[in-house]
Residue frames relative to the residue before (quaternion, step in Angstrom):
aa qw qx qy qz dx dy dz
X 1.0000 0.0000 0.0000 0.0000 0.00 0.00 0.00
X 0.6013 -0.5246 0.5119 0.3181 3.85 -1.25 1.14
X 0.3880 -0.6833 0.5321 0.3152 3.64 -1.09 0.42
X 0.6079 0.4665 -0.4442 0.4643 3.54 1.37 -0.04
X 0.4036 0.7616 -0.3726 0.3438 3.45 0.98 0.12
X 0.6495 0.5661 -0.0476 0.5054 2.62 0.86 -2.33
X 0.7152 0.4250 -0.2190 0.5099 3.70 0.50 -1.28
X 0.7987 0.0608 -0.3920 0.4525 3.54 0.20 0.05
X 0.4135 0.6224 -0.5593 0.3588 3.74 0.54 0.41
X 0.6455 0.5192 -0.2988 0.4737 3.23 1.42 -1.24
X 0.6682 0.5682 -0.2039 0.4349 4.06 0.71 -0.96
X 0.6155 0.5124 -0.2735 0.5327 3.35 1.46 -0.38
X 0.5572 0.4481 -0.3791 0.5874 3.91 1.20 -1.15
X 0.8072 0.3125 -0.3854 0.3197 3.95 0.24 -0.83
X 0.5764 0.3103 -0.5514 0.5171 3.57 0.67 0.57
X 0.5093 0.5565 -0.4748 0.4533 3.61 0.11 0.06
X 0.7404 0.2991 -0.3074 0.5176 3.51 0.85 -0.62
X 0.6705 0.3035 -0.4519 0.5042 3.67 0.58 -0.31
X 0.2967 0.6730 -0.5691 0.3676 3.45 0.56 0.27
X 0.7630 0.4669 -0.0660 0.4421 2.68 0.33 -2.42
X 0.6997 0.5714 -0.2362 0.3579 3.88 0.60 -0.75
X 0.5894 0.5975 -0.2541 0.4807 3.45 1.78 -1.09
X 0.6011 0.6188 -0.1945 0.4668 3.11 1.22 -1.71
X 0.8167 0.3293 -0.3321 0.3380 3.48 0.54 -0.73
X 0.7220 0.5626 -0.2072 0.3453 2.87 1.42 -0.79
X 0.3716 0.7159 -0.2607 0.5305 3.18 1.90 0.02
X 0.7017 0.4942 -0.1075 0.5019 3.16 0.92 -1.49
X 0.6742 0.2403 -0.3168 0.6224 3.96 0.83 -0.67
X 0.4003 0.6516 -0.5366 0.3567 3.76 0.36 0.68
X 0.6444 0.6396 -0.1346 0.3970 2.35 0.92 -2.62
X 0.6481 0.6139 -0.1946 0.4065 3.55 1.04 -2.00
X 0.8610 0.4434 -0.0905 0.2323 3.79 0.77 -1.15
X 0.3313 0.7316 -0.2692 0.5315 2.53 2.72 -0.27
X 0.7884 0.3707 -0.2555 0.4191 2.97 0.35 -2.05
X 0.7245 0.5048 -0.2533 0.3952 4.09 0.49 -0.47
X 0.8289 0.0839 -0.0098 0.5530 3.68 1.15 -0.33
X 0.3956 -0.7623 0.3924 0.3293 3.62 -1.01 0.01
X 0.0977 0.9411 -0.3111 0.0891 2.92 1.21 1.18
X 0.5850 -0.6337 0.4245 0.2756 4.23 -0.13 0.36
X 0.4944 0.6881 -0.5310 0.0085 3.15 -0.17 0.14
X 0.6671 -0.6453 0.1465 0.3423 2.77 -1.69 1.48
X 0.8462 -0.2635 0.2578 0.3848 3.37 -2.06 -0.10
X 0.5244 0.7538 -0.1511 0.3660 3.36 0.97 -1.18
X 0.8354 0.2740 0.0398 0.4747 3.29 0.70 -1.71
X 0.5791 0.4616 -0.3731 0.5589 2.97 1.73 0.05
X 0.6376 0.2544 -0.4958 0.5318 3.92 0.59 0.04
X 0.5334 0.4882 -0.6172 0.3100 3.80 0.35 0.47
X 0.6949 0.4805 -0.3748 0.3819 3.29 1.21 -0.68
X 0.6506 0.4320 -0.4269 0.4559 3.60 0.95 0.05
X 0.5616 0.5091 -0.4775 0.4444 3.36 0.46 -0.09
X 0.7032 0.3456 -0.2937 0.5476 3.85 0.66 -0.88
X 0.3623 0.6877 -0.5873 0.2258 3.82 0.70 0.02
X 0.8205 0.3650 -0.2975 0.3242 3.15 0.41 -1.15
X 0.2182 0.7080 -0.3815 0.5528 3.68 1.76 0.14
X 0.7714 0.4628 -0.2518 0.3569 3.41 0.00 -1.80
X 0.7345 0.6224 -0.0969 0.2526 3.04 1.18 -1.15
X 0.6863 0.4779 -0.0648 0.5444 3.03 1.61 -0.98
X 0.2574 0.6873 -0.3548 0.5792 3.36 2.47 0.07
X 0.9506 0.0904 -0.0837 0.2850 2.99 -0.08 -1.25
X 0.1970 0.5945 -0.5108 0.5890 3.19 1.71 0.80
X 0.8117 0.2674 -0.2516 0.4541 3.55 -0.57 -1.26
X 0.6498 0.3456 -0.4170 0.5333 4.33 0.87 0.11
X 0.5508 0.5333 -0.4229 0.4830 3.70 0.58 0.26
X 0.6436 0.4813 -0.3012 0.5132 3.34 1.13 -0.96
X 0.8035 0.3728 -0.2967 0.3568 3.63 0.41 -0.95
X 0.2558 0.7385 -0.3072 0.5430 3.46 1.90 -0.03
X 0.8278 0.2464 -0.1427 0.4833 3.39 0.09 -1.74
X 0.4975 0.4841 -0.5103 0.5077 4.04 1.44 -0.32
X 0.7297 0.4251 -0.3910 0.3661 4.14 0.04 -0.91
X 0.5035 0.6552 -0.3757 0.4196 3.55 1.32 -0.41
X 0.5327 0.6853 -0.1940 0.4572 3.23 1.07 -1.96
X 0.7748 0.4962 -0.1871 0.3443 3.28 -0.01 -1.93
X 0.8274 0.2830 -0.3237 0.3614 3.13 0.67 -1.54
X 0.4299 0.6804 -0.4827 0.3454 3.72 1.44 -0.47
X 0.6289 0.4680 -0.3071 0.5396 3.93 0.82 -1.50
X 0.7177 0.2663 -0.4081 0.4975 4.13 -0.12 0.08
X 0.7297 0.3529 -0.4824 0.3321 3.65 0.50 0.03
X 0.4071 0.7429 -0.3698 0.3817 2.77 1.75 -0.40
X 0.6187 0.6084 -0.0243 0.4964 3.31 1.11 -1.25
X 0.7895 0.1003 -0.3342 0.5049 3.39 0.43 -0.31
X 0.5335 0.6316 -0.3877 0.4076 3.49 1.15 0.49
X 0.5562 0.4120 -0.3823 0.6121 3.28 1.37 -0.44
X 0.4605 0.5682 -0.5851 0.3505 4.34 0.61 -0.51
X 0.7900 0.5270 -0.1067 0.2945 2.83 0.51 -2.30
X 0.6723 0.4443 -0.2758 0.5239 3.77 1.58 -0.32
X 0.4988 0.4302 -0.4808 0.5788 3.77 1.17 -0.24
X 0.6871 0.3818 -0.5515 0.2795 3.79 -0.11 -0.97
X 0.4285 0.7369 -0.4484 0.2689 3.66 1.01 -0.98
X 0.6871 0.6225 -0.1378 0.3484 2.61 0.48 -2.12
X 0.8372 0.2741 -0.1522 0.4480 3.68 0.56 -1.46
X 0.2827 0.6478 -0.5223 0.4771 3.40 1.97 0.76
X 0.8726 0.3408 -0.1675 0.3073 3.06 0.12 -1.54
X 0.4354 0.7361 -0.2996 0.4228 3.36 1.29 -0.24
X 0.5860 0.6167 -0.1807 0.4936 3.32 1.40 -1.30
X 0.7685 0.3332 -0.1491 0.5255 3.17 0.41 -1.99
X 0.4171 0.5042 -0.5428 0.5264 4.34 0.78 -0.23
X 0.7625 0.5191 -0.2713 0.2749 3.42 -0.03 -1.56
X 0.7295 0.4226 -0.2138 0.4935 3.78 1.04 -1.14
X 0.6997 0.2974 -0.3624 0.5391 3.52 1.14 -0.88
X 0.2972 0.5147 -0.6313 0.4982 3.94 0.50 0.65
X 0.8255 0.4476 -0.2141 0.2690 3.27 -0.15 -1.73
X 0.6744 0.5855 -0.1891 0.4081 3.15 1.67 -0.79
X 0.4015 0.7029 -0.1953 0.5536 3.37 2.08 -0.84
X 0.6936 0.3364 -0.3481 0.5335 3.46 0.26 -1.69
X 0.7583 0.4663 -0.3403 0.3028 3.59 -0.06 -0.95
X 0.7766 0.1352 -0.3907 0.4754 3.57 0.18 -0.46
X 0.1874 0.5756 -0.6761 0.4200 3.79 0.63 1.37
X 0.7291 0.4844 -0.2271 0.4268 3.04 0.20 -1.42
X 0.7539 0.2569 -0.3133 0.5172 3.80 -0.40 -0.99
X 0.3884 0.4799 -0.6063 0.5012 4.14 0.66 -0.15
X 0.6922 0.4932 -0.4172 0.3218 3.47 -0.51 -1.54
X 0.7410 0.3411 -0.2406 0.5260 3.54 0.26 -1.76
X 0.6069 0.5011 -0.4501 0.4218 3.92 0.31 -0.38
X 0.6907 0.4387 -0.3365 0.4661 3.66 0.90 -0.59
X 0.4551 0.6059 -0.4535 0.4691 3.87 1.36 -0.67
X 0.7825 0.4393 -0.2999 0.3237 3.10 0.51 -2.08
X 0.5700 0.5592 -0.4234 0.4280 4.19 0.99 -0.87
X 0.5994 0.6541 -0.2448 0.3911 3.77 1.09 -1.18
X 0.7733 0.2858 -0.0722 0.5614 3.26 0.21 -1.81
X 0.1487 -0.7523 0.6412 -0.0272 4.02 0.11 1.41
X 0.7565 0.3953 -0.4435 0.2733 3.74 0.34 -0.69
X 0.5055 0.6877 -0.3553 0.3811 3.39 2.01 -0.69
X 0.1208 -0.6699 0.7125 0.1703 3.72 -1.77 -0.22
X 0.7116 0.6131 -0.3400 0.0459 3.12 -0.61 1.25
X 0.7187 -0.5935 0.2405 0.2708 3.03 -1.72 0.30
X 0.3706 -0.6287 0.5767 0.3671 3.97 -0.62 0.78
X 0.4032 -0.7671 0.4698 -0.1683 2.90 -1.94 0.56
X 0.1889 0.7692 -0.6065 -0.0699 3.71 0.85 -0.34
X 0.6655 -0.5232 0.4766 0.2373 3.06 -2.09 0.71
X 0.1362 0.8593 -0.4570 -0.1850 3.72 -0.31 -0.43
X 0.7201 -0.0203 0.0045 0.6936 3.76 1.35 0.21
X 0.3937 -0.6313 0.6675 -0.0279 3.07 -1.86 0.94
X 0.5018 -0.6613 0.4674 0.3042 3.32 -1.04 0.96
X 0.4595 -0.6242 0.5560 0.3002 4.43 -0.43 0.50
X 0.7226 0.4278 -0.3046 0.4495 3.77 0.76 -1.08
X 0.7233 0.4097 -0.0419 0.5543 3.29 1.26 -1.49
X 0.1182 0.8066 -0.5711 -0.0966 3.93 0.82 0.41
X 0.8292 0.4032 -0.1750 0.3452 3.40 0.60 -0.97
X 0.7024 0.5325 -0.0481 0.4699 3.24 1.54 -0.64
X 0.7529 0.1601 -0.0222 0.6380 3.68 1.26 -0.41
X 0.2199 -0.7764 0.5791 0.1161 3.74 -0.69 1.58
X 0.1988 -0.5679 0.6799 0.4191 3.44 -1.51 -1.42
X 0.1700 0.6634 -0.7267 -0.0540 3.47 -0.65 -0.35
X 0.5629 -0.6880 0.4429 0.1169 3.17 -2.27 0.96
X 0.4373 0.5674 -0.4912 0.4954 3.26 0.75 1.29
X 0.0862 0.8308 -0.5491 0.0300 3.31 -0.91 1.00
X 0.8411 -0.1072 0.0900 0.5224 4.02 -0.86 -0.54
X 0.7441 0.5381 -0.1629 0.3608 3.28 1.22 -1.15
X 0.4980 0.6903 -0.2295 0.4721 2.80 2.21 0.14
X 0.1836 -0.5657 0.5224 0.6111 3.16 1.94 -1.85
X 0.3951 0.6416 -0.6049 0.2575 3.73 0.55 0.12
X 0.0752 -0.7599 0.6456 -0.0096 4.07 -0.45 0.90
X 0.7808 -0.3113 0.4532 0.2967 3.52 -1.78 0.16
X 0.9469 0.1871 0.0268 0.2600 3.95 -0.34 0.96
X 0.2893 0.6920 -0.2355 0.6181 2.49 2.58 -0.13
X 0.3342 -0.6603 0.6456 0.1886 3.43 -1.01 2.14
X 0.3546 -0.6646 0.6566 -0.0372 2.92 -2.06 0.87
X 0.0060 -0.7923 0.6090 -0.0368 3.88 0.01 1.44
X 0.1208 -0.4613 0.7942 0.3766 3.14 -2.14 -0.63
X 0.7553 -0.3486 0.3944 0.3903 2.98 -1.95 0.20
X 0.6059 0.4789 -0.3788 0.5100 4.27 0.90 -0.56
X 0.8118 -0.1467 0.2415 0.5110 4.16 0.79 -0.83
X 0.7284 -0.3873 0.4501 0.3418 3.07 -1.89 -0.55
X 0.2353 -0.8535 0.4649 -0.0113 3.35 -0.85 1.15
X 0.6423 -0.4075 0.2566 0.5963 3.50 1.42 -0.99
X 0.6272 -0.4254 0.5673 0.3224 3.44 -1.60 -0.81
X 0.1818 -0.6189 0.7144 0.2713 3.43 -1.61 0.17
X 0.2147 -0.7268 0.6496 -0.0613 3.58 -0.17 2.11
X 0.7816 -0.0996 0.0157 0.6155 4.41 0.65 0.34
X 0.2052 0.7468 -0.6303 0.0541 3.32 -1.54 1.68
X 0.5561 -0.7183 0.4055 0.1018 2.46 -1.30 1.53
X 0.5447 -0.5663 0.3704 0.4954 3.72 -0.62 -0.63
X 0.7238 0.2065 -0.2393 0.6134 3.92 0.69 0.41
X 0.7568 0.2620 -0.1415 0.5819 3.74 0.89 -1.00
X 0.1133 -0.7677 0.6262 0.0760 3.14 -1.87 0.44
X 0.3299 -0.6408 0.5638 0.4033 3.48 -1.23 0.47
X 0.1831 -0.7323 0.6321 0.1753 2.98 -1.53 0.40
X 0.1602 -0.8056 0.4782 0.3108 3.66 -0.23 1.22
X 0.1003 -0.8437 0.4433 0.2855 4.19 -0.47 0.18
X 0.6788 -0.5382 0.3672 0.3386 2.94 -1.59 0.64
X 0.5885 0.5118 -0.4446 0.4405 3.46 0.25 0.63
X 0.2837 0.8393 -0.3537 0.3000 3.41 1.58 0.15
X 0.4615 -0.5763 0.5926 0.3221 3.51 -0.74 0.02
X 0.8036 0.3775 -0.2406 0.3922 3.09 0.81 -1.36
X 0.5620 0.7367 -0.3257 0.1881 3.46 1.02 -0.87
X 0.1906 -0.8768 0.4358 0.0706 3.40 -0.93 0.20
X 0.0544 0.8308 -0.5502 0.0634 3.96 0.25 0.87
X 0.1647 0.7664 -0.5890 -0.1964 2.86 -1.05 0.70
X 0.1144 -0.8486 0.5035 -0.1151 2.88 -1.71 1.26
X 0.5904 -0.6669 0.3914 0.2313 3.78 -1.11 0.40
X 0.2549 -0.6267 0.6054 0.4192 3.60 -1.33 -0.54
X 0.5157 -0.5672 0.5577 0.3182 3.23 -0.90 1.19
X 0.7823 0.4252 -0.4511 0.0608 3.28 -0.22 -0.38
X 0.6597 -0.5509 0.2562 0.4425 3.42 -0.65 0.88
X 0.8156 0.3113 -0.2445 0.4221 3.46 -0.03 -1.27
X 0.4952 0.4630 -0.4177 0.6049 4.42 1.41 0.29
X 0.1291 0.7183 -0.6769 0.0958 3.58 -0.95 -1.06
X 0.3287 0.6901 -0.5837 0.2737 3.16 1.47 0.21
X 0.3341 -0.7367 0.5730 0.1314 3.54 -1.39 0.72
X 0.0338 0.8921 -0.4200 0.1630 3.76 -1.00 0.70
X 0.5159 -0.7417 0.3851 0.1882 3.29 -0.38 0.58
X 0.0026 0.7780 -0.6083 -0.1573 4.20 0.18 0.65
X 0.0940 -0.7157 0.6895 -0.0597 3.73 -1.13 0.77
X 0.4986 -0.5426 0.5766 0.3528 3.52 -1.16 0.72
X 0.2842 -0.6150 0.7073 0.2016 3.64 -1.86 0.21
X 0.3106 -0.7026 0.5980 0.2289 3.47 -1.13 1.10
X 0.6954 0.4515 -0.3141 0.4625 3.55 1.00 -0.52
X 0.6140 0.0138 -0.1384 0.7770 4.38 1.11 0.40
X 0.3644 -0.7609 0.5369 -0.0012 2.89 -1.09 1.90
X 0.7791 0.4197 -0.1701 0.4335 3.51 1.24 -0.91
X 0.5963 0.4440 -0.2000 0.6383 3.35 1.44 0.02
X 0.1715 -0.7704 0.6128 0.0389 4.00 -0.45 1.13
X 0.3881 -0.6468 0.5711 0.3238 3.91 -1.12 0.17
X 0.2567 -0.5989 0.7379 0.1758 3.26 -1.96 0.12
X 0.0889 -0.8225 0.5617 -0.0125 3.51 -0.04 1.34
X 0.7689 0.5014 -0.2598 0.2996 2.89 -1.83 -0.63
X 0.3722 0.6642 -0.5235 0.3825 4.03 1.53 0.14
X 0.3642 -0.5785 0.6626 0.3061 3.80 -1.41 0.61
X 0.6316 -0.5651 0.3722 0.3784 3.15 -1.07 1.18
X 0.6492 0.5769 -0.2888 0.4029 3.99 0.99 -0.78
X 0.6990 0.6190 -0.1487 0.3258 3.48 0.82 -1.00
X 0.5323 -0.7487 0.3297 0.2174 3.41 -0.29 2.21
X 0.1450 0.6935 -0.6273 0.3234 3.35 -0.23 1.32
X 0.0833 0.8078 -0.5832 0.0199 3.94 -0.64 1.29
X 0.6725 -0.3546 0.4728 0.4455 3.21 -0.88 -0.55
X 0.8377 0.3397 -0.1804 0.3876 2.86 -1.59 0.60
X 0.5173 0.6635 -0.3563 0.4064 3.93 1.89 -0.50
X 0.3707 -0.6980 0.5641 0.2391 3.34 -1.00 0.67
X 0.1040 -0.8547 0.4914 0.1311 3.26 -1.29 0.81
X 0.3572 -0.7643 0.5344 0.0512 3.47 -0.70 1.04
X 0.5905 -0.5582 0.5262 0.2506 3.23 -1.50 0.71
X 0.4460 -0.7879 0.3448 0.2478 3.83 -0.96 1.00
X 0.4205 -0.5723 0.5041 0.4914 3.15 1.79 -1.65
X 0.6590 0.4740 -0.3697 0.4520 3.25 0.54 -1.84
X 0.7280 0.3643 -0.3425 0.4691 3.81 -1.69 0.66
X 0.3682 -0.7937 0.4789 0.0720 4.04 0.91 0.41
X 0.5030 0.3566 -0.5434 0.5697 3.83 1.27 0.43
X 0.8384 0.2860 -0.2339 0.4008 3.92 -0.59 -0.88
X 0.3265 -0.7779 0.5087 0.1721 3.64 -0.69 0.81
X 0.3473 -0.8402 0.2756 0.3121 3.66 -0.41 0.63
X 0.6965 0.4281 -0.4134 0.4008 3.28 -1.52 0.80
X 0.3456 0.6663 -0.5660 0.3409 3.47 1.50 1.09
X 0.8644 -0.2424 0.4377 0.0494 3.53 -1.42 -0.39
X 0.3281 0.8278 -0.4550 -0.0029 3.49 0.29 0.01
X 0.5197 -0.5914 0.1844 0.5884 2.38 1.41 -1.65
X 0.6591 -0.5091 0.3206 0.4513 3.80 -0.33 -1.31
X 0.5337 -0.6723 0.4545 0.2379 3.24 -0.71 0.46
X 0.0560 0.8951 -0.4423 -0.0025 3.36 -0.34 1.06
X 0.6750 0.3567 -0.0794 0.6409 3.44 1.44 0.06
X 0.1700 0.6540 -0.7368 0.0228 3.81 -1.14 0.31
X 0.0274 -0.6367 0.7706 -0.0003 3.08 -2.12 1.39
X 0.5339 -0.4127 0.6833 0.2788 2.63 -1.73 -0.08
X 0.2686 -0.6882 0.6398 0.2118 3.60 -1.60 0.88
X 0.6671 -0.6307 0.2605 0.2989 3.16 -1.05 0.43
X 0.5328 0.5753 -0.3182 0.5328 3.50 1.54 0.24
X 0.3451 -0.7937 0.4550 0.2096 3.72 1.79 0.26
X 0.7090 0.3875 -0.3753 0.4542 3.72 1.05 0.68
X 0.6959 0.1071 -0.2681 0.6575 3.38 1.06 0.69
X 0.1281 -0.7514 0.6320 0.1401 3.11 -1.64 0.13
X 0.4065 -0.7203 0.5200 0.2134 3.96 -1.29 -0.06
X 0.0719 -0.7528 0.6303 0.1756 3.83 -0.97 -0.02
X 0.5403 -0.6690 0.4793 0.1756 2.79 -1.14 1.39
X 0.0922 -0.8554 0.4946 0.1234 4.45 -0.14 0.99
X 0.0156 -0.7113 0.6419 0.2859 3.60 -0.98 0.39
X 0.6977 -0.5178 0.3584 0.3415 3.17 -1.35 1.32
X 0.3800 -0.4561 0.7072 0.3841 3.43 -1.86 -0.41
X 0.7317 0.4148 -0.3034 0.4478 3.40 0.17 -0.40
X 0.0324 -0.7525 0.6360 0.1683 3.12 -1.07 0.51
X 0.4304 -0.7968 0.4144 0.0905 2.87 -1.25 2.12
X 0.2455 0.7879 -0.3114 0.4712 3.26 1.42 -0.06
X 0.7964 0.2701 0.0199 0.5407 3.32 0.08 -1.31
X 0.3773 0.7483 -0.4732 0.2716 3.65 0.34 -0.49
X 0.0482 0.7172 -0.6611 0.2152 3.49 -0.82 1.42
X 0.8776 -0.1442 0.0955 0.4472 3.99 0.08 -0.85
X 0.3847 -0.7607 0.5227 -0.0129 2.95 -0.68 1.69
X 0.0531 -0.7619 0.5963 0.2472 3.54 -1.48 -0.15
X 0.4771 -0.6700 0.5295 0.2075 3.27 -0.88 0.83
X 0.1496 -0.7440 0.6265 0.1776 4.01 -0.94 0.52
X 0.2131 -0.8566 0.4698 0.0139 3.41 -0.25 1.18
X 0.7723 -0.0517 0.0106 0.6330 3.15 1.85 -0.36
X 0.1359 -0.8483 0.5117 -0.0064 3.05 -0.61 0.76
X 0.3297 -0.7808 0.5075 0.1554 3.87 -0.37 1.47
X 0.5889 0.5643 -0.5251 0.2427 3.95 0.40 -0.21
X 0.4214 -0.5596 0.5479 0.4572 3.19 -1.28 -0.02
X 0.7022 -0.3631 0.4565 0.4083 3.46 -2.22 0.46
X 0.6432 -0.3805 0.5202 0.4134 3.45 -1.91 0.96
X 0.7419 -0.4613 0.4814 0.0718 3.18 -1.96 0.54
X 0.2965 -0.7300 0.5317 0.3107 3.88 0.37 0.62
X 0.2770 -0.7672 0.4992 0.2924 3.63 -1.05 0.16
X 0.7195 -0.5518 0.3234 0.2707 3.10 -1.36 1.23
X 0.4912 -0.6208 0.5474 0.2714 3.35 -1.11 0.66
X 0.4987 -0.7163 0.3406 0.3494 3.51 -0.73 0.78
X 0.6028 -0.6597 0.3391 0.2940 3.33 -1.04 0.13
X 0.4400 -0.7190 0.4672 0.2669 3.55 -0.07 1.57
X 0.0062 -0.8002 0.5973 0.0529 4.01 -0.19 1.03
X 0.1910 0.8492 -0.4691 0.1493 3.77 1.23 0.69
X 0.4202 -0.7567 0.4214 0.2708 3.60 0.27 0.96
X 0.6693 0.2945 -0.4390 0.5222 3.99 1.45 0.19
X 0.5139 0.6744 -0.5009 0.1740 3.66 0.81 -0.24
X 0.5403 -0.5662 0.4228 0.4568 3.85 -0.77 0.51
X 0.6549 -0.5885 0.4653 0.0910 3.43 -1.49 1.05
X 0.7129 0.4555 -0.2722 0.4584 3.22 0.63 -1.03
X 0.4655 0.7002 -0.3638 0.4008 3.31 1.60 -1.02
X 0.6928 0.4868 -0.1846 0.4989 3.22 -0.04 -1.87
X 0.6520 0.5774 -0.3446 0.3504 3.14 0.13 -0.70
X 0.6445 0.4318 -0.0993 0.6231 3.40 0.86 -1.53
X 0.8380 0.1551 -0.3906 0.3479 3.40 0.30 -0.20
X 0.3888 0.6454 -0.4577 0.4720 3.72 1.15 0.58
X 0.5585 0.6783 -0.3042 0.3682 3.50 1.27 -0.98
X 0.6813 0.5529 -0.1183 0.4649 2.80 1.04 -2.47
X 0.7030 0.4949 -0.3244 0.3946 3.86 0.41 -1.19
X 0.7270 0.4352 -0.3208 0.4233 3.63 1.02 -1.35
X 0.3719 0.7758 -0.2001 0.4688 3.66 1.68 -0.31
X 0.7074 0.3993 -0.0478 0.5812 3.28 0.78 -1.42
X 0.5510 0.6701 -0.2138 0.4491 3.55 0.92 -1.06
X 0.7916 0.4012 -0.0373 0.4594 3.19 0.74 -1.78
X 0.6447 0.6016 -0.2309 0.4113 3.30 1.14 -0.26
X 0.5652 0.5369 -0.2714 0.5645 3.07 1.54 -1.41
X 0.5851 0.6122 -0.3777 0.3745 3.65 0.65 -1.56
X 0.8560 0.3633 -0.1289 0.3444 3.32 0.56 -1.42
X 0.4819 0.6022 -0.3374 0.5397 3.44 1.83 0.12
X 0.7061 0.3992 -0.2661 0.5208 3.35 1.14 -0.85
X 0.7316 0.4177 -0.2760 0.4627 3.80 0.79 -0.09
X 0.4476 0.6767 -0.2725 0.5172 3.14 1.35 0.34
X 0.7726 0.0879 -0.0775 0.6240 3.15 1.15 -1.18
X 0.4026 0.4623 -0.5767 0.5401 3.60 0.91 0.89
X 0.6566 0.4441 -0.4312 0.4310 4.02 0.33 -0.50
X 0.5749 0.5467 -0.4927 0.3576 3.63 0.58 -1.19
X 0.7458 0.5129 -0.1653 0.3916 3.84 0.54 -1.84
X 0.6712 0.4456 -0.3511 0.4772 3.29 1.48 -0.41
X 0.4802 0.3102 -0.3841 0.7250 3.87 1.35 -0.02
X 0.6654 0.2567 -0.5979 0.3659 3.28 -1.05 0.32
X 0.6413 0.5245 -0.4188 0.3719 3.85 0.34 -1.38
X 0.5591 0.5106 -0.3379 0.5590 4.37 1.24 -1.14
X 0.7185 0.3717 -0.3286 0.4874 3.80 0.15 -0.47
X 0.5956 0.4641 -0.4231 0.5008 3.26 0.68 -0.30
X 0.5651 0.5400 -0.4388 0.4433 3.87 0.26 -1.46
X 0.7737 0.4458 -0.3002 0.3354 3.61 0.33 -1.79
């Protein structure tokens, strides 16, 4: 290093130290004023005005860093008050979320509790879903009701809106549930209306999963839109005067001697959560049908007569068995809505 280097590196530390030396000594002045009533000389009082304005900008720039640690801590409590208001938040969010969840449900088992007060001739047991078949998503439930319930093989399965399906395999706690949207399934059933009665087979469609058929209609046979269709009885799994649904469609088949109607369920399978099982069922068996009427032009009159009576008799009964318990399900399904 240059000795002129050296010399003013060196001349720079010694004003740096009286620098440093004035400052302090200013400062234990400053220090002895404020604590006592001490003199000090003429001298040391224009040092203190000259550094006043020094003194001044101290405590400007410590007021500031005061009002930054102030700042700081306000922004972390700030902070853990907003932590301590989101967790809230995702408290209550929860407990909305479960008593929502809790709402929807006892809607639901009300609904089927009001079927079950309604439908006196029925026995049965509620149900929640709890898994679905992967192969069979649309077509084959589980629900948690099983032998130990009395739930058995073949036992129709409603909701408080209609017909839902069959228990097609029960276990002892779990059950399949085959549904009526099956391919495989089979219902027979009627049109409710009075002046049709046209009778007919509903069957799932493999080719529209959410929308089953009503087969097996003679291509003649009064069958409209908009008709409601009802379980027959006949076949000893589905009791009669459930639900299916409505007729929304009519074709022709392609042999031009029968046609089909296209049904949208009462139920919506979509939604589906809790079933009841019918473990018993008090009605009596559908009505046999009536031998026709002998129109032999020597048979006795009075006969025929009587037995045209008896058939339209029979007729009227069924009609009214099946609207009987299509009204109950239709008040219960309004009380539910409400």
């Amino acid at each position: 290093m240059k000795p002129r280097s050296r010399k003013r590196r060196s001349e720079t530390d010694n004003k740096i130290a009286a620098i440093i030396f004035v400052f302090i000594f200013v400062l234990s002045c400053m220090f002895l004023v404020a604590k006592s009533n001490v003199e000090i000389p003429a001298a040391g009082k224009t040092l203190m005005a000259f550094m006043s304005p020094f003194q001044n900008s101290f405590s400007w720039i410590g007021s500031q860093f005061s009002m930054a640690k102030n700042t700081i801590e306000e922004i972390q409590n700030l902070q853990e008050e907003n932590q301590k208001l989101n967790q809230e938040v995702q408290d209550l969010r929860a407990k909305d979320l479960a008593a929502s969840e809790a709402i929807s449900e006892n809607q639901r088992l009300r609904a089927l509790l009001g079927y079950k007060q309604a439908a006196t001739q029925f026995d049965l047991v509620v149900a929640s879903i709890v898994g679905r078949e992967s192969a069979t998503w649309s077509s084959v439930v589980v629900i948690n009701r099983g032998t130990l319930d009395g739930v058995a093989d073949n036992m129709a399965v409603v909701t408080s809106m209609g017909l839902v399906g069959h228990v097609m395999e029960a276990g002892l706690n779990t059950s399949k549930v085959q549904l009526l949207l099956d391919p495989r399934s089979s219902v027979g059933t009627l049109i409710q209306r009075a002046d049709s009665r046209v009778a007919g087979i509903v069957e799932g469609d493999i080719n529209n999963p959410t929308l089953p058929k009503m087969v097996n209609i003679p291509k003649d046979a009064d069958v409209q839109v908009g008709d409601v269709v009802v379980t027959s009885g006949f076949g000893g799994v589905y009791p009669k005067g459930i639900v299916v649904g409505k007729v929304r469609e009519v074709h022709n088949d392609e042999g031009g001697l029968l046609k089909h109607g296209i049904i949208d369920t009462a139920v919506n399978f979509e939604k589906l959560e809790d079933v009841a099982v019918i473990v018993n069922s008090r009605e009596n068996p559908p009505e046999p049908l009536p031998p026709p009427v002998n129109n032999d032009s020597n048979a006795d009159p009075e006969l025929a007569k009587q037995q045209l009576e008896q058939q339209q008799k029979i007729q009227q009964e069924v009609q009214n068995q099946v609207k009987q318990a299509q009204q109950r399900q239709l008040e219960q399904a309004q009380q539910s809505q409400k």
